[in-house]
C-alpha positions in Angstrom: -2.0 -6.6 -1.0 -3.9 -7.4 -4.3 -6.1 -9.8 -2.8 -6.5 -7.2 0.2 -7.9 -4.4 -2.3 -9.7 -7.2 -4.5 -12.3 -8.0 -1.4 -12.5 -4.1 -0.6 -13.5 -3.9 -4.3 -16.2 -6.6 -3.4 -17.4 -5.4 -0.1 -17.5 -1.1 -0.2 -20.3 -1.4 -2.8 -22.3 -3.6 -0.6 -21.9 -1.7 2.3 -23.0 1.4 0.7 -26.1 -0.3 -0.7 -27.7 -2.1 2.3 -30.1 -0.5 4.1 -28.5 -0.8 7.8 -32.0 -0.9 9.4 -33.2 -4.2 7.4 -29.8 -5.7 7.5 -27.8 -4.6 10.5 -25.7 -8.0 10.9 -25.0 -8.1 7.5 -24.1 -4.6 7.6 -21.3 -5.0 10.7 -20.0 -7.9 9.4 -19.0 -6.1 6.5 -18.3 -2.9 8.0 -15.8 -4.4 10.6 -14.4 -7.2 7.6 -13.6 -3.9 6.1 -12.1 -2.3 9.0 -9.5 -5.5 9.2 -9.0 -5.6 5.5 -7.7 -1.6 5.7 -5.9 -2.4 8.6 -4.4 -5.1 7.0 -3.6 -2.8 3.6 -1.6 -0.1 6.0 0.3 -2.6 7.9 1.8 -3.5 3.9 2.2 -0.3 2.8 3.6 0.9 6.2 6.3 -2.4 6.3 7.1 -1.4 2.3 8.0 2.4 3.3 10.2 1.1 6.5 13.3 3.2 6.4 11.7 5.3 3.9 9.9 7.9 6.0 9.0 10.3 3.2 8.1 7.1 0.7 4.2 5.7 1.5 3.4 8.5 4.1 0.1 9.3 2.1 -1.0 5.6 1.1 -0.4 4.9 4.8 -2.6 7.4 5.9 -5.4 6.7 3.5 -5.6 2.8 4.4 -5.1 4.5 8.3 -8.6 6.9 7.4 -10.1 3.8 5.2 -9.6 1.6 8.6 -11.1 4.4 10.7 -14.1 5.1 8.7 -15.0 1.4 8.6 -14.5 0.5 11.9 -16.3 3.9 12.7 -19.4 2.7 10.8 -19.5 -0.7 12.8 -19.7 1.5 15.8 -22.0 4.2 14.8 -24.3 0.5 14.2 -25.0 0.4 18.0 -25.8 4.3 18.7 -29.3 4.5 19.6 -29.6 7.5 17.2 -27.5 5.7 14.2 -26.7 7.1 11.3 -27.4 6.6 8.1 -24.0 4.7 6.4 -23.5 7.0 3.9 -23.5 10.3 6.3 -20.5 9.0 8.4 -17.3 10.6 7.1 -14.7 11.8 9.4 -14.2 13.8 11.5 -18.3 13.9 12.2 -18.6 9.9 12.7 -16.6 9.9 15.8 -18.7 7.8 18.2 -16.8 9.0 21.3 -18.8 11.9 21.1 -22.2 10.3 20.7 -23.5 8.7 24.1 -22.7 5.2 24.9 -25.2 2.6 23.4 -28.0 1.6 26.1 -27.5 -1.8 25.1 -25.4 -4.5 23.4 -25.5 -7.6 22.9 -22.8 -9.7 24.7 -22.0 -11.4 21.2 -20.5 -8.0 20.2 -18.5 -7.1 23.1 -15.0 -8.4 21.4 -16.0 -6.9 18.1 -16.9 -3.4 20.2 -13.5 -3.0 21.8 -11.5 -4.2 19.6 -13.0 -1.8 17.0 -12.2 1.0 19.7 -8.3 -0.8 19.8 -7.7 -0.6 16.0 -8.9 3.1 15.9 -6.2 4.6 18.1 -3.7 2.4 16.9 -4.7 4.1 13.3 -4.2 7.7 15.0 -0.7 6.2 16.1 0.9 5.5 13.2 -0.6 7.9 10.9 1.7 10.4 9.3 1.6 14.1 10.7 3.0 17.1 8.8 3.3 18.7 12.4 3.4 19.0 16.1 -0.2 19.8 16.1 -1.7 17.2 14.1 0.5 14.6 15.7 -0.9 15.9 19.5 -4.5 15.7 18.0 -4.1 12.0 16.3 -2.5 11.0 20.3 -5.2 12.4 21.8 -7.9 11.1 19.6 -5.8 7.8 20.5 -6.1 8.1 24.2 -10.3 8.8 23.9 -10.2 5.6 22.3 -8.7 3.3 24.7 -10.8 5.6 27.2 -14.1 4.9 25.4 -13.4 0.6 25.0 -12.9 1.2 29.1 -15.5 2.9 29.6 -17.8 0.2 27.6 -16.4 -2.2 29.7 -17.3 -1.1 32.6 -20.8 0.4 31.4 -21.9 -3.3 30.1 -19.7 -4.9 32.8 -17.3 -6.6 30.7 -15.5 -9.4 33.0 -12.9 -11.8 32.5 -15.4 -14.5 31.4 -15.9 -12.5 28.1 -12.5 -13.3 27.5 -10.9 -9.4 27.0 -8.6 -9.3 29.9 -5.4 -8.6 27.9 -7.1 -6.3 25.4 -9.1 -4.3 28.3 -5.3 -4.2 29.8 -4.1 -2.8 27.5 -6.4 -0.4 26.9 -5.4 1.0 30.5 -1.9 0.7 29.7 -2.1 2.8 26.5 -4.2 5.3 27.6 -1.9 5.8 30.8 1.2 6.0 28.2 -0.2 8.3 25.8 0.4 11.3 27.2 4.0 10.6 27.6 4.1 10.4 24.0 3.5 14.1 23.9 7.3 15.4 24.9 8.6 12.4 22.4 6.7 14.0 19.6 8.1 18.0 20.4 11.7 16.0 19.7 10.2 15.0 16.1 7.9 18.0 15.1 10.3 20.6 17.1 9.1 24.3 17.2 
C-alpha cells in the first residue's frame, strides 16, 4: 500500500503538468499507470475492511473515484474533441457520453477496453448509502461493458487482438447487471 501511494505521489504531479497535446503517449501511459495503481490501492483497503462493512467504506470509495478519474482521463485522450486534463472531474468526464473516437490505433485496443472493464468494476464495489445510488453505480456499470462492446465492434476488434475473454465478459456482465437490481432492494430495502 505504501509503495502504491509512493508512485501516485510521483505520477499525479506529472500528469497534471504535461501538456496532453505535445505529449499524448506520455500522458496515457501515466494516466492508465495511475488507473491500475488506484485500482490496486482499493483492492487493499477493500480486503483490510473484509467483514468490516462500516470500516474503509469511504477510503474504498475514494481509491474506487481516484481509479475512475484516471482511467477516465486515458479515455477522454482518444475523443476527437479531448479535454483538457485538468477539466475532467466526475461526473462530467464520462466518455460514454461523448461520441466514439473516429480512430484508434490497434496498439491501444487492450488498453481501451480494459480501461472500460476497470470502470464498471469500480461502480461495483463502491459503497452506496442507498437504493438509489447503488441502481445509478449498476447502471453506470452496465454502459461500461456496453461502451468496450460497442468499441469492439466499431474498430472491429477480433480474436487476433487477443480480447476474446475480456470482450466475453463484457457481454456476460452487461447481461447480468440488471439482475443485480432486485439483489440490491434486499440490501438498501424501502
Amino acid at each position: 500500500h505504501g509503495k502504491a501511494m509512493r508512485r501516485v505521489a510521483l505520477y499525479e504531479p506529472l500528469v497534471n503538468r504535461l501538456n496532453i497535446q505535445a505529449y499524448m503517449p506520455y500522458v496515457r501511459k501515466l494516466t492508465y499507470e495511475l488507473g491500475e495503481i488506484w485500482n490496486e490501492i482499493g483492492d487493499i483497503r477493500a480486503s483490510q475492511a473484509q467483514g468490516k462493512p462500516s470500516k474503509g467504506g469511504k477510503k474504498i470509495n475514494e481509491a474506487s473515484l481516484a481509479c475512475i478519474r484516471y482511467f477516465e482521463l486515458f479515455l477522454t485522450s482518444f475523443l476527437d474533441d479531448q479535454l483538457n486534463n485538468q477539466d475532467c472531474e466526475l461526473p462530467e468526464c464520462e466518455t460514454t457520453q461523448k461520441s466514439m473516437p473516429s480512430k484508434m490505433e490497434e496498439d491501444y485496443y487492450r488498453t481501451f477496453i480494459m480501461a472500460n472493464m476497470h470502470i464498471a468494476r469500480q461502480y461495483t464495489r463502491m459503497q452506496c448509502a442507498d437504493y438509489e445510488e447503488a441502481a445509478g453505480r449498476v447502471m453506470k456499470a452496465k454502459e461500461r461493458y456496453e461502451w468496450a462492446l460497442k468499441a469492439a465492434t466499431e474498430y472491429e476488434i477480433t480474436a487476433e487482438h487477443g480480447l476474446v475473454k475480456e470482450l466475453e465478459m463484457c457481454s456476460e456482465m452487461s447481461a447480468l447487471l440488471p439482475g443485480k437490481l432486485k439483489e440490491l432492494r434486499k440490501v438498501y430495502p424501502s
